[in-house]
N, C-alpha and C positions, 0 to 999 in steps of 0.2 A: 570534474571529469571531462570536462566540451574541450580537449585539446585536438588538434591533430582535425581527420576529416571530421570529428563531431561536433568542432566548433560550428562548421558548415551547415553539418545536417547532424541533430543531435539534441538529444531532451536530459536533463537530471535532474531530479525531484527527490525532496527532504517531505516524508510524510510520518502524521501523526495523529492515533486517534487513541480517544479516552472517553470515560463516563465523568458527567458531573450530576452537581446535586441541583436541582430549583431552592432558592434562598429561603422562596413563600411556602410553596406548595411540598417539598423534600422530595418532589418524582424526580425520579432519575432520568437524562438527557445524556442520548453517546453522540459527540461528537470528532467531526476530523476538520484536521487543519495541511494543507499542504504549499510548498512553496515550489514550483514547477519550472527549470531555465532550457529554454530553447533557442540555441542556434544564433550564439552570440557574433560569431563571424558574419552574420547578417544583419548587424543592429543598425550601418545606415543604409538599409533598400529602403525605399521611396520615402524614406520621412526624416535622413541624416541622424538615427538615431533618437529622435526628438519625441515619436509617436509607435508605440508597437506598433509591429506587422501582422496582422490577424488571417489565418489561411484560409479562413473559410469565410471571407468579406468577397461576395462576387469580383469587386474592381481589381483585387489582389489576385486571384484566381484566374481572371482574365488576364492581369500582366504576369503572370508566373510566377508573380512572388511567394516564397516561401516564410513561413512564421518566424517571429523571431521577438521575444520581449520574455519577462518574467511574468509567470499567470501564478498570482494569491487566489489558490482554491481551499472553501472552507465549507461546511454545513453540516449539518444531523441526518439522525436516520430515528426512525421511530413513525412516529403519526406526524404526517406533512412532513416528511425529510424533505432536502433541501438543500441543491449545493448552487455556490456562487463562485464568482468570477471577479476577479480585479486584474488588470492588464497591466504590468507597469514597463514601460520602454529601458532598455539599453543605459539607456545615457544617464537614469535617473539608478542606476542601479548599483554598489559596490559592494564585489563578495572577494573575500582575505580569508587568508589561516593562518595558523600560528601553531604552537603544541598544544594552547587546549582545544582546537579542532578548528571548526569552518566559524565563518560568519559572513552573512549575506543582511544587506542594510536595503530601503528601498524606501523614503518617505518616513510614515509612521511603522510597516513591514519591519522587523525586526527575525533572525533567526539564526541562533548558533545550538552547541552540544547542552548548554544548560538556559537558554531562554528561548521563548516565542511569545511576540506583541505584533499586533496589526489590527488591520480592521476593512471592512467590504461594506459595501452598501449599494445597492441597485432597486431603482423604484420599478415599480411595474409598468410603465411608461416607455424606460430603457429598455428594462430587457424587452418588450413587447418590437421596439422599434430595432434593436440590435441579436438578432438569432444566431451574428457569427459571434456571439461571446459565448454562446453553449450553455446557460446556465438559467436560471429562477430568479424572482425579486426577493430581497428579503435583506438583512442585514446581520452583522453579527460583530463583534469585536474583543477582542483578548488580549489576557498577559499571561503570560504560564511561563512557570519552570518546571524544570524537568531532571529527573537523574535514570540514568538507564542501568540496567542492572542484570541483566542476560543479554547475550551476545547470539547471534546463529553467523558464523563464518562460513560461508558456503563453498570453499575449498580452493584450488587451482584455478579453477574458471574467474573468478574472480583476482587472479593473484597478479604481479605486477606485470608478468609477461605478459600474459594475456588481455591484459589491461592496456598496454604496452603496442600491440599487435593489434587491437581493434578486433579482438579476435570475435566474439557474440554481439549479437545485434542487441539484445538486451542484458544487462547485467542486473542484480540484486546484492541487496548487503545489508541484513538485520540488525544494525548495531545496538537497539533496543526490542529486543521482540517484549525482554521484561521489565517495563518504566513504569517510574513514579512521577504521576504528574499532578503541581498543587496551581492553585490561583484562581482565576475569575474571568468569567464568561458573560457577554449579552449577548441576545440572539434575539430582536424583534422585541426590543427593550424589556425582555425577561432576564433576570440575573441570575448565575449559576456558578456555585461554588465546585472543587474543585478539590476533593480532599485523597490526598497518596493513597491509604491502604484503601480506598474506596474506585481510583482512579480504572484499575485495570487497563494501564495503557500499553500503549504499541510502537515502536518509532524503526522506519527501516530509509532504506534511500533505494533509488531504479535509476538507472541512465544507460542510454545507447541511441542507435539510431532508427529502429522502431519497436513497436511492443509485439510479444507473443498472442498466439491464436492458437487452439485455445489458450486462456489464462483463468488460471487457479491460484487461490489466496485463503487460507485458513488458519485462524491464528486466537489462541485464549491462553490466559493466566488466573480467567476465574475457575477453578479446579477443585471437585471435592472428589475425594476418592469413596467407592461406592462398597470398598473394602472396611476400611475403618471409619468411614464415617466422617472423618475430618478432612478440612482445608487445606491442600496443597501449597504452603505457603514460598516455598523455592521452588517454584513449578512452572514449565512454560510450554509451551508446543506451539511450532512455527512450520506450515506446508506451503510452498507456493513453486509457483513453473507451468508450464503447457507443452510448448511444443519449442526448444529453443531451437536458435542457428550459428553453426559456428562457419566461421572462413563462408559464409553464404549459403551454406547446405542446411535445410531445418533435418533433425533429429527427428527419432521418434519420439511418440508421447511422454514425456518424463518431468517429475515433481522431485524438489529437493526438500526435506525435513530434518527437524530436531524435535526431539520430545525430552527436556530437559527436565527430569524426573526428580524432586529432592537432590539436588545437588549432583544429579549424574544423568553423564548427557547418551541419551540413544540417536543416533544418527543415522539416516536413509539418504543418501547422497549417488548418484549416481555418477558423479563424477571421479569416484575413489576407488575406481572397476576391482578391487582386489577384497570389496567387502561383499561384492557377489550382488548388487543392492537389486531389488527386482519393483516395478511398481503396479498396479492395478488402478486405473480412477475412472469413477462415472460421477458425471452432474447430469442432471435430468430439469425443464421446468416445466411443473405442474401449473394447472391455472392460478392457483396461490402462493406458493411455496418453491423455493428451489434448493433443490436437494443434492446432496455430496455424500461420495460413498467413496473412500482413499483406503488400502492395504497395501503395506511395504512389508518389507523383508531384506533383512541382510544374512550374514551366516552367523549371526549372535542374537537377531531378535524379531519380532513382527509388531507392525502397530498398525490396528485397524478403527478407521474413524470413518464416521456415522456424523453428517450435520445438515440443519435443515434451519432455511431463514422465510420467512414471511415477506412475501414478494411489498404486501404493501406497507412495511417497514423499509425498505432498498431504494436504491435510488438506481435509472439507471445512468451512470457516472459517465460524462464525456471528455474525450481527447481529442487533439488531433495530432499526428503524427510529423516531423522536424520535417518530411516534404511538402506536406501540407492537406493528405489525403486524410481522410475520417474515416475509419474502416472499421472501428470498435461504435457499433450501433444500439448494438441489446449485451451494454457489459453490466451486470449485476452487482452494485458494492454496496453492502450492508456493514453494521455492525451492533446486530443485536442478535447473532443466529447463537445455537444451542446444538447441543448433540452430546456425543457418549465415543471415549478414547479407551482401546483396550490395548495395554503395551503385554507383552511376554516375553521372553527370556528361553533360545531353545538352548534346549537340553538332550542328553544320549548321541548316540553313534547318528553321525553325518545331521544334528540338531533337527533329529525327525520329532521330539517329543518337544510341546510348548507349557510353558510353564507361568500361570498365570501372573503378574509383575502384580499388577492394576487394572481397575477398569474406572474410569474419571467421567465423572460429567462436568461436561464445559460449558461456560456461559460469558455473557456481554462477547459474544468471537466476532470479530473482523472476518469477511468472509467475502470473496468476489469467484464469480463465474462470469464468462463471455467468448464468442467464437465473431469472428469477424463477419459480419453481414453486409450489406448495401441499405442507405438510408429508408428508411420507411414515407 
């Protein structure tokens, strides 16, 4: 997607998170993996392409340089989450498509529609002496495949024109909010299997020219309905947005959803003005906990969600933005939050009467809050 002024100034990122199993112990590890490109039309400022550009290295900051390489981000969340950093320059980098999708190569970095391999490793030492990589020591390494299996299209805003047009500063595109992900993990030479129906994973893509503030992400496929009792086995629910901009004007506060129900998809989209879609959201952070409280409404249905993650399971996850500013300080990204989804179905004259659908507890959720601050 980096064509046009986003080559210039411009991020797109392939992200992907799951649970694995421990080989020894059988605890369960959620892990994410992401492959993040920025601002390729800049690959030779001060290093002819040879050396990423890092934005937040004083010397670079003083000469004006803006970022520009591929950043392998990867780590857990749970007890000592953990995200890392790998940098890799321009020149060492080759991403192609074809009809079965993208592929982006990088070294050992691998990632297309059905694999992800790579690997990170930062001793305590580096990161100690290096603060513009943004990240923790630690190491981790993978091979995963992957099949995606729900879709969340998030409608025109997304569509070629507006693609086309540069129209939003940030775009999204769930093309797996429902995946199956198998294979093998180390992380700090712990080994972690990786089994499909255990997986509960997630895979979407973002690109544009900066990120929303606020930003909201909620997202499970582990689903029991609190009706019958059983596993929602075709089941997905995907919420994410803040505050978007289109043509340069930010919007009001607005979140775009699916709650793909057993094979039927309910959709809160605000972009589809003819569905009436209306939203409501609060996040709140407690001294432990941060909390998500989302009600939508169209003129066929309401789904209201309830989710709460454990501050000291989250990380909080850093970016820096394709000019080079840091402005996402305290962004929240978990994925081990939990909560309670209740969808209904109106019913009667002008859909005043609700009708219960569901009410689902969700679990392993991906989950991010963050409002832009200044560095602490």
């Amino acid at each position: 997607m980096l064509d046009g002024r986003f080559a210039r100034k411009g991020y797109d990122w392939w992200w992907h998170n799951f649970t694995a199993v421990n080989e020894v112990t059988g605890q369960e590890r959620a892990f994410f993996i992401e492959y993040f490109t920025c601002n390729p039309a800049l690959a030779g400022a001060g290093s002819g392409g040879a050396e990423p550009v890092l934005g937040q290295l004083p010397a670079n900051r003083e000469k004006g340089l803006r970022p520009s390489y591929l950043m392998v981000k990867c780590g857990w969340w749970g007890e000592n989450a953990i995200q890392l950093h790998r940098f890799i320059p321009w020149k060492e980098v080759v991403i192609s498509s074809d009809k079965e999708g993208y592929h982006l190569a990088a070294d050992d970095c691998l990632a297309g529609e059905k694999v992800l391999k790579g690997s990170v490793n930062i001793s305590k030492g580096d990161c100690d002496n290096h603060p513009e990589w943004m990240c923790d020591s630690g190491s981790m390494s993978w091979d995963i495949q992957l099949s995606k299996k729900v879709a969340f299209n998030v409608g025109y805003g997304a569509g070629s024109l507006f693609r086309k047009l540069k129209a939003f500063e940030m775009y999204w595109h769930a093309e797996g909010m429902k995946s199956l992900y198998s294979g093998t993990i180390t992380c700090n030479g712990e080994k972690y299997k990786v089994i499909p129906e255990k997986s509960f994973g997630y895979a979407d893509k973002n690109w544009g020219a900066d990120f929303t503030s606020p930003w909201v992400w909620l997202s499970s496929c582990d689903l029991v309905s609190r009706v019958s009792g059983k596993r929602l086995e075709d089941s997905v629910f995907d919420i994410g947005g803040g505050r978007p901009k289109a043509f340069g004007i930010a919007l009001n506060r607005k979140l775009l959803s699916d709650f793909w129900y057993e094979g039927k998809s309910y959709e809160f989209n605000f972009s589809k003005f003819w569905t009436c879609c209306r939203t409501k959201f609060d996040c709140q952070e407690t001294d432990d906990k941060i909390i998500w409280y989302v009600r939508q409404e169209t003129t066929k249905a309401v789904m209201e969600t309830s989710v709460e993650c454990n501050k000291a399971e989250m990380l909080l996850v850093n970016y820096e933005a394709p000019d080079g500013a840091k402005r996402h300080n305290r962004l929240w990204n978990g994925g081990t939050g939990s909560g309670l989804v209740k969808l209904y179905r109106k019913k009667g004259l002008f859909g005043k009467k609700l009708e219960l659908i569901d009410e689902v507890d969700a679990g392993h959720m991906g989950c991010e809050w963050g409002e832009y601050c200044p560095a602490q």
